[in-house]
C-alpha positions as CSV (number, residue, x, y, z in Angstrom):
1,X,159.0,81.1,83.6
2,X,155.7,83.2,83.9
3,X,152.0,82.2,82.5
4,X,152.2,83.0,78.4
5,X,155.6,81.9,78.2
6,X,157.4,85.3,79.5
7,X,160.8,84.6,80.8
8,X,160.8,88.1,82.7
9,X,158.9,89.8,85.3
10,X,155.9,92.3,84.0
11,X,158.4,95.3,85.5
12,X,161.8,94.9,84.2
13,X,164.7,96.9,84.3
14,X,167.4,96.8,81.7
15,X,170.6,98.2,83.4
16,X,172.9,100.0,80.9
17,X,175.5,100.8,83.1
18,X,179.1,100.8,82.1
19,X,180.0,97.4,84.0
20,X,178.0,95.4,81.8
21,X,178.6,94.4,77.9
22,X,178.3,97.8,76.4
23,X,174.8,97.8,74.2
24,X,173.5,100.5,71.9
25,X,171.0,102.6,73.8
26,X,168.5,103.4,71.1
27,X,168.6,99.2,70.5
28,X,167.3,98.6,74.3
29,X,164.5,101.7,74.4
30,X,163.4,99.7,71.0
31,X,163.6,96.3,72.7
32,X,162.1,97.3,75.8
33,X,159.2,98.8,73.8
34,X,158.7,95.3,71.2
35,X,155.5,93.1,72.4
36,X,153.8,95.3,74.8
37,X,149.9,95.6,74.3
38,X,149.5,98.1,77.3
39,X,152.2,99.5,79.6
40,X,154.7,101.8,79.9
41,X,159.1,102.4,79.1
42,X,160.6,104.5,81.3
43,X,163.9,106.1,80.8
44,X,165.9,106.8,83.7
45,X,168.9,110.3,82.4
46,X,171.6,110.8,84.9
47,X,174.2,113.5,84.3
48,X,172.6,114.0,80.7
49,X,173.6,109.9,80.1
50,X,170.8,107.1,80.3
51,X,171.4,105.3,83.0
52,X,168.1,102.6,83.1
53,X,165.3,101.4,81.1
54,X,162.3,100.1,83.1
55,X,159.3,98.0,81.2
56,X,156.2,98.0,82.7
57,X,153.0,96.0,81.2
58,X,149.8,95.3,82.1
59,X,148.1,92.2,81.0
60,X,144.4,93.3,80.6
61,X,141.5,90.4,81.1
62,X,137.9,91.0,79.0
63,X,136.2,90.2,81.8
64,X,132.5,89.9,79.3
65,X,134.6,86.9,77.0
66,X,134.4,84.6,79.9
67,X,131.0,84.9,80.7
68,X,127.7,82.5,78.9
69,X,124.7,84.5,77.2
């Protein structure tokens, strides 16, 4: 498990290929999108058919916070 808890890598990809358990598209754009602060969802279309979801996020430091005076 990654620092803050995260079970997954800051760049997933959720396959939604045919050979796995069929899931509802607009469901996994929606999940991929939940909890991040800064980053990015990219949908991958092949053949007019979504083929890949890839979450990026950034985790972004205040660098000022950590500093006295």
């Amino acid at each position: 498990m990654s620092a803050g808890g995260r079970s997954r890598s800051s760049a997933d990809s959720l396959d939604v290929r045919e050979d796995r358990k069929p899931r509802n598209v607009e469901q996994e754009i929606l999940l991929a999108v939940q909890g991040i602060r800064y980053g990015s969802v990219e949908i991958v279309i092949h053949d007019s058919e979504v083929v890949q979801i890839e979450r990026k996020e950034k985790v972004r430091f205040d660098r000022s916070a950590g500093k006295a005076g």
